[in-house]
N, C-alpha and C positions, 0 to 999 in steps of 0.2 A: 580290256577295260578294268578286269581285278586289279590287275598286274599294276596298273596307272592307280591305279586306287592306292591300293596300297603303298606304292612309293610317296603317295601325296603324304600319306599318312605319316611316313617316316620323316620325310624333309618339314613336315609341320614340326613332330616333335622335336627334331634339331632346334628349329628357330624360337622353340618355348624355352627353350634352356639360353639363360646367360650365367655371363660369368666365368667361372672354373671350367678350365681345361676339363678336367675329372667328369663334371658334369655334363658336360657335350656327350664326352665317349661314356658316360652311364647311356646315356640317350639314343646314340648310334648303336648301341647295345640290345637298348628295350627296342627301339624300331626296328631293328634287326631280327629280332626275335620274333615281333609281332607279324612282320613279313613273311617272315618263312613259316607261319602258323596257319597265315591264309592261304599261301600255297599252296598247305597241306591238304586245308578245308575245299580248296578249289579240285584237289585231286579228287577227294574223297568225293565230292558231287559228280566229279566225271565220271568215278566207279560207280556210283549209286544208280545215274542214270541209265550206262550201259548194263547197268544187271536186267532194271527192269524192262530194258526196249528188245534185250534177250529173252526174257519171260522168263527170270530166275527171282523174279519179287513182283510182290502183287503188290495194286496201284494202294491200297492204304500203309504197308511198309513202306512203298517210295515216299508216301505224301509226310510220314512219320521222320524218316533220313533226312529228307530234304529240308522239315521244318528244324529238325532239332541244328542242323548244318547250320541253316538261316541264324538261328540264335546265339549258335555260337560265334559268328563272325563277326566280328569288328567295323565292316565294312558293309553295308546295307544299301 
C-alpha cells in the first residue's frame, strides 16, 4: 500500500509540472527521490518493529521510532 502511495505521489508530481522538457525531469527527479526516501522510512519501521517484537526495545522507544517515522513521512 506504501509502495502504491508513493508512486501516486510521484505520477501526481509529474502531472503538476508543464511546460519545459527540464522541468518534467526536475520533477521525475524530486519524485524519485521522494520515493526512495519512503522506502527507506518503510525499512526502517520494519527494523524498528522487529527489534521490539525481539525484546531488543522497550515499548516507549518503539512508540518514540515509530512516531518520529510517522512524521517524517510524506505519505500518512
Amino acid at each position: 500500500m506504501r509502495k502504491f502511495a508513493a508512486a501516486a505521489v510521484l505520477l501526481g508530481s509529474m502531472f503538476m509540472v508543464s511546460g519545459c522538457a527540464a522541468l518534467v525531469g526536475g520533477a521525475v527527479g524530486a519524485g524519485g527521490t521522494a520515493t526512495g526516501y519512503e522506502v527507506h522510512l518503510d525499512n526502517e519501521r520494519d527494523r524498528v518493529e522487529e527489534a521490539y517484537k525481539e525484546g531488543r526495545m522497550s515499548r516507549e522507544e518503539y512508540d518514540i521510532r515509530v512516531d518520529q517515522i510517522r512524521r517524517d513521512s510524506a505519505v500518512q
